[in-house]
Each structure stands twice: as structure tokens, then as C-alpha cells.
C-alpha positions as CSV (number, residue, x, y, z in Angstrom):
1,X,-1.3,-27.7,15.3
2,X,2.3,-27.6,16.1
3,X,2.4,-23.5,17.6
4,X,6.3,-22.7,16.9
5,X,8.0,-19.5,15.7
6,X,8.5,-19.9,11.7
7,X,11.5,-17.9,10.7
8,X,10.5,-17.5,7.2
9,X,6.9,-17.5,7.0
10,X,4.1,-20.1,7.4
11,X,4.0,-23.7,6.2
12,X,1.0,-24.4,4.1
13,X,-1.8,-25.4,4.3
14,X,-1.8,-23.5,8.2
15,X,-0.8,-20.1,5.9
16,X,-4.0,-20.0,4.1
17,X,-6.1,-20.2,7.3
18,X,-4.1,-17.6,8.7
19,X,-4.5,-15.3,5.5
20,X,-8.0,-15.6,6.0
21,X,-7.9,-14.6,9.5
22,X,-5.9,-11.6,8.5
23,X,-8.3,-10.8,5.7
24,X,-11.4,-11.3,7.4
25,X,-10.3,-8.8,10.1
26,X,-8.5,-6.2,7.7
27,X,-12.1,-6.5,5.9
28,X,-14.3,-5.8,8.9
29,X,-12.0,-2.7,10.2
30,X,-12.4,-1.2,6.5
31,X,-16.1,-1.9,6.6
32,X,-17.2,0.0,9.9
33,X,-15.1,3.1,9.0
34,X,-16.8,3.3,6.2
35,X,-20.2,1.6,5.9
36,X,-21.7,3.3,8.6
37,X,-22.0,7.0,6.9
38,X,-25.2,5.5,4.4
39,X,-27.0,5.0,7.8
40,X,-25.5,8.1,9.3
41,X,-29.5,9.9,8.8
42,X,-31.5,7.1,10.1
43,X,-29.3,6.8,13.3
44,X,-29.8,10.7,13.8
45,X,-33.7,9.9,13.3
46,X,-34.2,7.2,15.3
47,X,-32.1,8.2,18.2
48,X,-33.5,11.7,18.0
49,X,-30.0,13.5,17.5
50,X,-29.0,16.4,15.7
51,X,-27.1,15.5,12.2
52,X,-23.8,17.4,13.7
53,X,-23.9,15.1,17.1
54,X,-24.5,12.1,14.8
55,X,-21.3,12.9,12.8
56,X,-19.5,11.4,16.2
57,X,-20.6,8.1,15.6
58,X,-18.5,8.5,12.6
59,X,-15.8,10.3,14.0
60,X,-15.4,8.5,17.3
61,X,-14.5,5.1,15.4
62,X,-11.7,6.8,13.1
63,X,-10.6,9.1,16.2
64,X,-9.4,6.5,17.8
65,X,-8.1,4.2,15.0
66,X,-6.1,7.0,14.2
67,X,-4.3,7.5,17.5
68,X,-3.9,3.9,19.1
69,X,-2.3,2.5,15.7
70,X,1.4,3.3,16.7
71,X,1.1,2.3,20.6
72,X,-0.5,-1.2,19.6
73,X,2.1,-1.3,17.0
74,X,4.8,-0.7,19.9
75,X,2.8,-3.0,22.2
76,X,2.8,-5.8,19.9
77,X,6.3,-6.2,19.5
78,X,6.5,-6.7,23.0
79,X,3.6,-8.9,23.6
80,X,3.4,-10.6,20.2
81,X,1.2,-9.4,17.2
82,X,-0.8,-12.1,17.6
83,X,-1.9,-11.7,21.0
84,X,-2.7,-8.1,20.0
85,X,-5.0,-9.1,16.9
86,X,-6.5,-11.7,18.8
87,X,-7.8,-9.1,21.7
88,X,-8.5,-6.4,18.7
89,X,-10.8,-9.1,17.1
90,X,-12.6,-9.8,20.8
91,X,-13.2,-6.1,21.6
92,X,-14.1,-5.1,18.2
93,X,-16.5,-7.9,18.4
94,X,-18.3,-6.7,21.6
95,X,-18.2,-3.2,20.0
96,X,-20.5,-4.8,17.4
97,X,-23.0,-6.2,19.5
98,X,-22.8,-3.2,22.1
99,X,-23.6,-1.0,18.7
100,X,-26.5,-3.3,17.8
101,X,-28.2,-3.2,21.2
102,X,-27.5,0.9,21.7
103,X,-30.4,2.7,22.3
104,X,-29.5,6.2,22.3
105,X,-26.1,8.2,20.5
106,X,-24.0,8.4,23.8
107,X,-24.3,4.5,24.2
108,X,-23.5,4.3,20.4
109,X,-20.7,6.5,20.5
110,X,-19.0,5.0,23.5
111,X,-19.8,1.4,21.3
112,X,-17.8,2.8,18.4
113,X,-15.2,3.9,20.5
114,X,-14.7,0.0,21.6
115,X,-15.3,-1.0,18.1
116,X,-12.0,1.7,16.9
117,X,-9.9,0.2,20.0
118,X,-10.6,-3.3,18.7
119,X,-10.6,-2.1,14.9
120,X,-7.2,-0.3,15.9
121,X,-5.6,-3.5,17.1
122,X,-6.5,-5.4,13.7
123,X,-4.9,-2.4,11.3
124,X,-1.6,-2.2,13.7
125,X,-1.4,-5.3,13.5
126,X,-1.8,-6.0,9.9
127,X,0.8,-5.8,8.2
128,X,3.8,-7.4,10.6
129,X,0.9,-10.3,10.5
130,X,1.3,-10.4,6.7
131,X,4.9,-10.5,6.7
132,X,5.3,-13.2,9.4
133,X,2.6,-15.2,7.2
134,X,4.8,-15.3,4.1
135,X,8.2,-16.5,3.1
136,X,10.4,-13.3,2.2
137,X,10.5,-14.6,-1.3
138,X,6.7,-14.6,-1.7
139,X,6.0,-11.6,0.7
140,X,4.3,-9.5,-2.2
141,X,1.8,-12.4,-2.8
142,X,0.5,-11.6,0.5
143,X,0.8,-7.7,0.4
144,X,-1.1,-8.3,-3.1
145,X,-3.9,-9.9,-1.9
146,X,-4.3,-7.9,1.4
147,X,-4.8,-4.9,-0.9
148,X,-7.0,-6.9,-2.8
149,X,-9.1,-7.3,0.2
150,X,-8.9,-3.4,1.2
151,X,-10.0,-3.0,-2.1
152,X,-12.8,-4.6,-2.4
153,X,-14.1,-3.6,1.3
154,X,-13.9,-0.1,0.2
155,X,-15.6,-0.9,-2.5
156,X,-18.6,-2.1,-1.6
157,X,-18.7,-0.6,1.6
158,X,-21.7,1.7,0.4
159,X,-23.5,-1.1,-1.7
160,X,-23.3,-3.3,1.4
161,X,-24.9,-1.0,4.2
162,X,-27.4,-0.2,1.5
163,X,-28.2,-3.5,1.1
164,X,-28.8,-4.5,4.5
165,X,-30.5,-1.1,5.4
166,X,-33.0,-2.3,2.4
167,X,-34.1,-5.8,4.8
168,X,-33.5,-4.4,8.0
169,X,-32.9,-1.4,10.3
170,X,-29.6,0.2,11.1
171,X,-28.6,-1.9,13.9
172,X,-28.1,-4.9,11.3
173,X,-25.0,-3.2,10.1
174,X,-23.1,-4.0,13.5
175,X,-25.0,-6.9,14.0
176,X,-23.4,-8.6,11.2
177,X,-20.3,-8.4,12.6
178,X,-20.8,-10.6,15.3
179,X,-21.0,-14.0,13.7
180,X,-18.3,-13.1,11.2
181,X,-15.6,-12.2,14.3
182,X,-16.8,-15.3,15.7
183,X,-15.3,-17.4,13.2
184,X,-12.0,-15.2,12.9
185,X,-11.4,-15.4,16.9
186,X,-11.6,-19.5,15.7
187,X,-9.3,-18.4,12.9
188,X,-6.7,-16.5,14.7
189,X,-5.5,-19.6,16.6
190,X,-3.7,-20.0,13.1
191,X,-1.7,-16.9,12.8
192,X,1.8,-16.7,13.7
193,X,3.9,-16.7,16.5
194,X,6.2,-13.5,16.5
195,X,9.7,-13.0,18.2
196,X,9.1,-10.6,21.8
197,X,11.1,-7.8,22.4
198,X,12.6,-7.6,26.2
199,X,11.7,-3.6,26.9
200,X,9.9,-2.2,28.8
201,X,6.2,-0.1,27.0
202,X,6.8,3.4,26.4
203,X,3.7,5.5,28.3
204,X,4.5,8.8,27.4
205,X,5.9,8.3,23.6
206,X,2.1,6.8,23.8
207,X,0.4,9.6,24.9
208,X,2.3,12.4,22.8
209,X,1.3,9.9,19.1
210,X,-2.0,9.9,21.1
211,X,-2.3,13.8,21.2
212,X,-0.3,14.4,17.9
213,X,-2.6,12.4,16.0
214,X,-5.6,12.8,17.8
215,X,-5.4,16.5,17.2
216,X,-4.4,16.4,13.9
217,X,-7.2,14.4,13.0
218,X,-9.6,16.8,15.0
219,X,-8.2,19.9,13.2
220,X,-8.3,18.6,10.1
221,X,-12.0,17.7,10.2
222,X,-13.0,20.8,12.1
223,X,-11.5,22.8,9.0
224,X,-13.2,20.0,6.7
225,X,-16.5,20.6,8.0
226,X,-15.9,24.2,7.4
227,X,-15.7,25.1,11.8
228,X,-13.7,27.8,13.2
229,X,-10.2,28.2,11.7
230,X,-8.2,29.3,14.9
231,X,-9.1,26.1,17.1
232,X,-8.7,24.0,14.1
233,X,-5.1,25.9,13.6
234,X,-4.5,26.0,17.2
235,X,-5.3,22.0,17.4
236,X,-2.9,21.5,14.5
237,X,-0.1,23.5,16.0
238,X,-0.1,21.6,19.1
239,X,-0.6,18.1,16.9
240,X,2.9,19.1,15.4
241,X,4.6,20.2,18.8
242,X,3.6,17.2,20.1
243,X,5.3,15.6,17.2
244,X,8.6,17.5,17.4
245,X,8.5,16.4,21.2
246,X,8.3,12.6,20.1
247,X,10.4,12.4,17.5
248,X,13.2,14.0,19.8
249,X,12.6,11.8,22.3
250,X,12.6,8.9,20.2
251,X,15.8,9.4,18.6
252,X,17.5,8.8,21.6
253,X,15.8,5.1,22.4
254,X,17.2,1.8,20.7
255,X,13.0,1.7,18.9
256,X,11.0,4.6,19.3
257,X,7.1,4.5,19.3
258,X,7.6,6.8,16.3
259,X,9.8,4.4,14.3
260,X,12.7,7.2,14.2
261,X,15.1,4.3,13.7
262,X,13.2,3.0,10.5
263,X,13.1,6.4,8.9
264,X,17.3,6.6,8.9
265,X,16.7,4.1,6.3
266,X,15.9,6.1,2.8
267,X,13.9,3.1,1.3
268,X,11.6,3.4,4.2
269,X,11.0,7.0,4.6
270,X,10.6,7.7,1.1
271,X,8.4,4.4,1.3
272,X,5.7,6.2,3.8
273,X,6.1,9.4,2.2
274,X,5.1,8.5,-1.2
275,X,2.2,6.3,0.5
276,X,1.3,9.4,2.4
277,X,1.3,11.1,-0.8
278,X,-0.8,8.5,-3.0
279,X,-3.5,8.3,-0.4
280,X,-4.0,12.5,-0.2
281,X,-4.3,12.0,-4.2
282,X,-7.0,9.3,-3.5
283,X,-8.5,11.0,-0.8
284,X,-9.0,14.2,-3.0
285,X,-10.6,11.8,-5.7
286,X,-13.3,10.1,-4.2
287,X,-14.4,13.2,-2.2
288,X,-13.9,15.8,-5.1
289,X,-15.8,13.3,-7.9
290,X,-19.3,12.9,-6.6
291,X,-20.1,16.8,-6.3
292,X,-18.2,16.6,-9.9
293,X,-20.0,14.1,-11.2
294,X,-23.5,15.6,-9.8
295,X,-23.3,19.3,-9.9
296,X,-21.3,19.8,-12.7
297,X,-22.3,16.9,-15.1
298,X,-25.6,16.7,-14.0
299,X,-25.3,12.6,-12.8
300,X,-27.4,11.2,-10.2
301,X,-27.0,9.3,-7.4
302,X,-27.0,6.1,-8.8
303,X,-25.1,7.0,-11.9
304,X,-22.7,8.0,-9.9
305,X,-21.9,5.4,-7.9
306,X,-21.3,3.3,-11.1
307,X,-18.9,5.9,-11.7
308,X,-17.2,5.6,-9.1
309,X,-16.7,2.1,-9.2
310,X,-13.6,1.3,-11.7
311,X,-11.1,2.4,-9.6
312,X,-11.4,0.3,-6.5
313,X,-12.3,-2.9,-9.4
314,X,-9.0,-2.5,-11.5
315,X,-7.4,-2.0,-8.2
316,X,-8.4,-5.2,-7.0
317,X,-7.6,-6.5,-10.3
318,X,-3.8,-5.0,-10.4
319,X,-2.8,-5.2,-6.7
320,X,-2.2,-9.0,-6.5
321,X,-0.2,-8.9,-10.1
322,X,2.1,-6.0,-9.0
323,X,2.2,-8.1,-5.5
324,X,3.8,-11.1,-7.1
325,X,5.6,-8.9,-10.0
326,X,7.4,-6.8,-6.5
327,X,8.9,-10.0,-5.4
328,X,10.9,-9.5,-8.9
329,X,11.0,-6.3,-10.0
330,X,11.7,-2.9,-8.0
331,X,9.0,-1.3,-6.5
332,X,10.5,2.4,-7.6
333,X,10.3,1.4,-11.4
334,X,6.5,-0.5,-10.5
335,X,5.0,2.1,-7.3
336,X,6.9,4.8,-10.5
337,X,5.1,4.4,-13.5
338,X,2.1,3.3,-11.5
339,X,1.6,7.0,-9.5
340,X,2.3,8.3,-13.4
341,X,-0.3,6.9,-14.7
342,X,-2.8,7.6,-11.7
343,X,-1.4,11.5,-12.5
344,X,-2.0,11.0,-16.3
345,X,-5.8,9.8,-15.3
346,X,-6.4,12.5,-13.0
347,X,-5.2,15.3,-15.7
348,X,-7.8,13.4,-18.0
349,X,-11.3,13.3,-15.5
350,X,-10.1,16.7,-14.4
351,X,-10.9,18.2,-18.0
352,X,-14.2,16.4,-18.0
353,X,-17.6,18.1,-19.7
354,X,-21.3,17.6,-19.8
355,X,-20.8,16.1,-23.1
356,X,-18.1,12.9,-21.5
357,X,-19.5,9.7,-21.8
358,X,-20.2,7.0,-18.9
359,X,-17.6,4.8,-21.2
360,X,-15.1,8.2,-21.5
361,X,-14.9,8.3,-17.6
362,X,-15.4,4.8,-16.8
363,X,-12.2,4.4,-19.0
364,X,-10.3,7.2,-17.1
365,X,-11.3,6.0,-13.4
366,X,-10.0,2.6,-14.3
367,X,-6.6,3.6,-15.5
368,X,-6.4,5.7,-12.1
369,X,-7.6,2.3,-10.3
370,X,-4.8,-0.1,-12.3
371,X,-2.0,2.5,-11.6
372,X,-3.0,2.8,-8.1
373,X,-2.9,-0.8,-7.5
374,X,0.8,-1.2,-8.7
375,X,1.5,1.9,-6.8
376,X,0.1,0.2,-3.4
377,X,1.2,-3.5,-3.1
378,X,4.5,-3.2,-4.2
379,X,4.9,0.3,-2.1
380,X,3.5,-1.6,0.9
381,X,6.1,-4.6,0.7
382,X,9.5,-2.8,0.2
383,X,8.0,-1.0,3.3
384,X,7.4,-3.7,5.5
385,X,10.9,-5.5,3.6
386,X,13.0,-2.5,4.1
387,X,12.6,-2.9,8.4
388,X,14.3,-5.8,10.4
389,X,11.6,-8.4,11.2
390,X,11.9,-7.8,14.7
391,X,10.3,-4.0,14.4
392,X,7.8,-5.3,12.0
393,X,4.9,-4.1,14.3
394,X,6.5,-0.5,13.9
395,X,6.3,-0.8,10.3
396,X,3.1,-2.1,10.2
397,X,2.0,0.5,12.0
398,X,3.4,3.5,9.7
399,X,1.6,1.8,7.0
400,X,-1.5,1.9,8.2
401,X,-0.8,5.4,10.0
402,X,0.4,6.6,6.4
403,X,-2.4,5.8,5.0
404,X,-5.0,7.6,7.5
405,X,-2.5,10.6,7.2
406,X,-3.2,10.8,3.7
407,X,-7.0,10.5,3.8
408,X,-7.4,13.0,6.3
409,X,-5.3,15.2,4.4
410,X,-6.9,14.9,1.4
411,X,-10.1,15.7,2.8
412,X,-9.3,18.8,4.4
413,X,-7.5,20.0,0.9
414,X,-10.8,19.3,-1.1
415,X,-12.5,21.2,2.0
416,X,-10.2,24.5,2.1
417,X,-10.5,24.6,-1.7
418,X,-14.3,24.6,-2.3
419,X,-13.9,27.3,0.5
420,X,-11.5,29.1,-1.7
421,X,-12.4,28.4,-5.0
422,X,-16.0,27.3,-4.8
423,X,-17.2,27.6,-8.4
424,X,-14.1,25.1,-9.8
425,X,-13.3,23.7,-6.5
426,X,-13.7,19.8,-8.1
427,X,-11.3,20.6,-11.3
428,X,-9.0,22.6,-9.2
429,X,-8.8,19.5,-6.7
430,X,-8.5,17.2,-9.2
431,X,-5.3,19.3,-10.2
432,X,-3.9,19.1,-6.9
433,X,-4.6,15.5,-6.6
434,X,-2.7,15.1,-10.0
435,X,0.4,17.2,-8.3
436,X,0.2,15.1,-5.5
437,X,0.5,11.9,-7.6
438,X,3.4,13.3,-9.4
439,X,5.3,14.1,-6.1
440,X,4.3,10.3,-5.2
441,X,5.8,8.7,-8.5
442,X,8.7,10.9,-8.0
443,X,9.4,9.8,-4.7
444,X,8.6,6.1,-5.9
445,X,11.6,6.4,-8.2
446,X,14.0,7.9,-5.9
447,X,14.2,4.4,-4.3
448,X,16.2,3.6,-7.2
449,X,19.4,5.8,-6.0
450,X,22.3,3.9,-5.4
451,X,22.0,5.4,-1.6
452,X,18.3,3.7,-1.0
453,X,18.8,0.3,-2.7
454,X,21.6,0.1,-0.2
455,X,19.4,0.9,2.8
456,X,16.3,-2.2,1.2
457,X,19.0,-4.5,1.1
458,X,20.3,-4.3,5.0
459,X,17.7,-4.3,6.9
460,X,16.2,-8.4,6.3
């Protein structure tokens, strides 16, 4: 195999191997941030921990996603997104096995905290990966089906861990991993080379995204879990000062950890905003709907994971269409009339009764799911298209970040209303996630000024 930098994407056939590479370890990050909450009260059991001490094996793993994603991002344009991925796969590997063999929660929690470094590395990494893969002309292909794979990881996340927890114990669900990031360390051998920026890495722009996110994400979940509001507004303050700090220091460097340079261009921030946006609306869906669906319309637990199932399946269904549609149309007319109709659906399974039928919602979720999915890919490409390809690491990285933002965030909303509002707290968050989908489709179109198509078409 003839390792060169490709200007303009991968040759075939070596661009499906490294597709697969890149989908195998999106895939397997998605996975363990998810799958492991079915398990969540046999862990506690077994390793004799309280339920609130076992919420860390959760926690641990998206704590640090959450706040290495922009220095690996940095780090990789210097070192090359390759090298990165191929040391996230390694590490999050080792996490896998070290989770497997753990025999009591500090040994699992300092596992998971390997497994987020190494799961960190893959989702930085991500999407620059993506956009070295393909030609600029077929870029949304690839953004299409790596949201097909996100997708359908999300999807079956739950199904999955209770499918292995059915044959085996809990361990199995990190033991899995092992033979499967085996083959991608084979795999990565195929990605592609990247271009390697001559500067020096950025320490303390890496410890201030460290701190800003890290206690951001803390706060947030603190006031999630219904903890003491003054620590939790106290964490949040300093998340932001730490932010202000950053961004000032960044807009005085040539490319800032924080991508300050990237957000001068309109396409781009309005890009991340409306992502940000999208994914509190999605957030506030999938936490809001299963206390819906069970203590209002009486569903059980089955029943309602059925339920909850047509989104992420016409997701995966629409993101690879809107994908290839993107490298044609604009993706403030496609991401546009895709947030409208997520807003349209929200309205609809926010006026739900007793009396709706499986069909009714199932009907509903699915137009959410489809809207979503032309929302996402074609959002995700003008994003990574709108930055020059040498700070692709830096866009990657907002993607990714964007989209924890938004999930956290949508969390804590759903959390401070049931607080507030606890008898309607799922119609009144289904509102608010149909607000927020509004401001998203808004933003979408905005990209349409004459001002913003100028900024997506100087930056290739």
C-alpha cells in the first residue's frame, strides 16, 4: 500500500477499508457511552457499591470524552489525525480489557477513564478522518454514512448490552471490545495521511477547554441529578470564566485550541450553533419520552422501547440520502426544513393522550427521526467544508464537542423542569424541545444570507 498524502480524498478500493476503520471506531466510542447504563445495577451489586458511586462508571467515561476532544483535536493537526486515532483505538482497547478484568469500582472507574481517553481520541478525530477519506465532491457520502453509523449505535445500544447481559455477566460488555479493536488497529493502517502543522502544542489553552468543559459537564449533571444548586452554579460560573479566558487568548494566536479563527466564518458558527441546538432538542426527547410514555400513558418497559425506536431507524434511513443530496443542494434549505419538521413532530407527541395509538406515535417519532437525519449529515458537512483542510482536526472537534454540548444541555433542561413543573414536566419539555428545534431550523436557514454563502465558499 502506497502510504502518500491524497489531496482530495482516498483512491478506492483503500477508501472503503478506511471508512470501515472509521466506522468501526465511531461505533465502539457510541457504544460504551451508552451501553453501559443497562448494566449500571448489576455492577453496583456485584462490586458491592452504592447506586450513586456507581453512577461514576458512567460519568468517568463521558467526563473525560467531554474535555480531551478539543486538545486531541489540536494535537492531531500537529501530529497527524491518524497517529492520534491509531493510539485512541490502542488505549481504548486496553480500557476494554482493563474493564473486563476489574474487580472492584475504583479499578473500573480508573478503566473507564482509559477507555474515555482512548474513546476521546476516536470522536476528535472523527470527522477531519472523514473529510480526508473523501473527495470534496462526495464528502456528504461519507458524512451520510458516518451518521448512519451513529445512528444505528445509538440505537441499539440498549438492545445490545441487554443481549449480552442475557448469556453472560457484565464484564462481557467490555470484553467484546477487545476482538473488534483488534481488527480496527489492522484497519487503521488504511486511513489517511494528513498535512502537519509546524507549532508548537498549546498546554494551557488545554487545560482552560479542560476546566471549562469539565465543569460544565459536572454542573450540569449535579443540577441533573437534582444535587445542590450553588456548587452546581458555582461549577458553571467558573466553566464560563474559563471560557471567556480561552477564547481571549485564542483570538490572538494564528489557530486557537478553541477554533476562534473558524467561528469568524458565519457558515461555521451558525453551523455548531444550530448542531448545538438540534442535539438539546434530541437530548430533551429521548430523556423526556420514557417517563412520558410510562407514567402518563401507562406503557411498559418493553412497549416503550419499541417506541422509542423510529427515530434513530428513519434517521439511519434519511442521513445517507440528505448526505449525498448535501453535495448538491444547500444545507440551509436541507438542515431548514429538516429542524421544521423535527419541530412539527415534537408539537404533535407533545399533545399525546392515553387514547394515541402505538401506530399514532410510531408515526410521529419517525417524522422526528427523518427530519433529524437531513438536519445532521448535511449540517455536519458544510461544517467540516466550511474550515480550510489544514484545521480540519479543529472542526472535527467542534462537531463532536457540539454535539456533547447539546446532550448535556438537554439533560439538565428536562431535569430543572420536572423540578419546576413536576406534574407536566414531559409535555412542557417536549415544548421546549420543539422551541429549540425552531431556533435550530432558523439558524439552518440563515446560512442562506448572501454574507454566509460567501464565508462556505472561501475556506476549501
Amino acid at each position: 500500500m502506497k502510504d502518500e498524502i491524497h489531496p482530495d480524498g482516498l483512491p478506492t478500493p483503500r477508501r472503503y477499508f478506511a471508512m470501515l476503520a472509521i466506522a468501526i471506531g465511531i461505533a465502539m466510542a457510541v457504544l460504551d457511552g451508552t451501553v453501559v447504563n443497562v448494566a449500571l445495577p448489576s455492577v453496583a451489586r456485584e462490586l458491592d457499591a452504592s447506586p450513586a458511586a456507581a453512577v461514576w462508571v458512567i460519568n468517568a467515561y463521558q467526563l473525560v470524552v467531554v474535555t480531551l476532544l478539543l486538545p486531541l483535536a489540536s494535537l492531531g493537526e500537529r501530529i497527524g489525525y491518524r497517529r492520534i486515532y491509531q493510539a485512541g483505538i490502542v488505549v481504548f482497547t486496553l480500557g476494554s480489557l482493563a474493564c473486563a478484568l476489574s474487580t472492584s469500582l475504583p479499578m473500573l472507574i480508573a478503566a473507564r477513564v482509559a477507555q474515555g481517553v482512548g474513546g476521546a481520541a476516536i470522536m476528535s478525530m472523527n470527522g477531519a478522518l472523514v473529510r480526508h477519506t473523501y473527495p470534496d465532491s462526495h464528502l456528504g457520502r461519507g458524512i451520510g454514512l458516518n451518521g448512519l453509523v451513529v445512528a444505528i449505535s445509538a440505537a441499539v445500544a440498549p438492545s445490545l448490552a441487554s443481549g449480552i447481559l442475557a448469556v453472560g455477566p457484565w464484564p462481557w460488555l467490555f470484553a467484546v471490545n477487545v476482538p473488534v479493536g483488534l481488527l480496527n488497529i489492522w484497519l487503521a493502517r488504511y486511513l489517511p495521511r494528513s498535512e502537519r502543522a509546524d507549532r508548537p502544542f498549546d498546554w494551557l489553552s488545554a487545560g482552560l477547554s479542560a476546566a471549562m468543559f469539565g465543569l460544565f459537564f459536572v454542573g450540569a449533571d449535579v443540577l441533573t441529578r437534582g444535587g445542590a444548586t450553588v456548587p452546581a452554579a458555582a461549577g458553571l460560573a467558573m466553566a464560563a470564566a474559563a471560557g471567556v479566558v480561552l477564547a481571549r487568548r485564542g483570538a490572538r494566536r494564528p489557530a486557537p485550541l478553541i477554533p476562534v479563527d473558524l467561528f469568524r466564518n458565519p457558515v461555521f458558527s451558525l453551523s455548531v450553533t444550530a448542531s448545538i441546538c438540534a442535539f438539546v432538542a434530541f437530548a430533551i426527547t429521548f430523556v423526556a419520552l420514557p417517563f412520558y410514555f410510562q407514567t402518563v400513558l401507562g406503557r411498559d418497559q418493553v412497549e416503550t422501547g419499541l417506541l422509542m425506536t423510529p427515530w434513530p431507524v428513519a434517521l439511519g434511513l434519511a442521513a445517507p440520502l440528505a448526505g449525498r443530496l448535501s453535495d448538491r443542494l444547500s444545507a440551509g434549505l436541507l438542515g431548514g426544513g429538516g429542524m421544521v419538521v423535527v419541530a412539527f413532530g415534537l408539537a404533535m407527541l407533545s399533545r399525546l393522550s392515553v387514547d394515541s395509538t402505538a401506530v399514532e406515535i410510531g408515526v410521529w417519532m419517525a417524522l422526528c427521526g427523518f427530519g433529524f437525519g437531513f438536519f445532521q449529515a448535511p449540517n455536519n458537512r458544510t461544517m467540516l467544508a466550511a474550515a480550510p483542510r489544514s484545521r480540519s482536526g479543529a472542526a472535527g472537534g467542534m462537531l463532536a464537542t457540539a454535539r456533547l454540548l447539546g446532550m448535556t444541555g438537554g439533560a439538565a433542561i428536562v431535569a430543572f423542569v420536572f423540578h419546576v413543573a413536576p406534574g407536566k414536566a414531559e409535555p412542557v419539555s417536549l415544548m421546549i424541545g420543539t422551541a429549540f428545534a425552531v431556533l435550530a431550523g432558523i439558524l439552518s436557514v440563515l446560512r442562506l444570507s448572501k454574507t454566509a454563502r460567501a464565508g462556505e465558499t472561501g475556506s476549501a
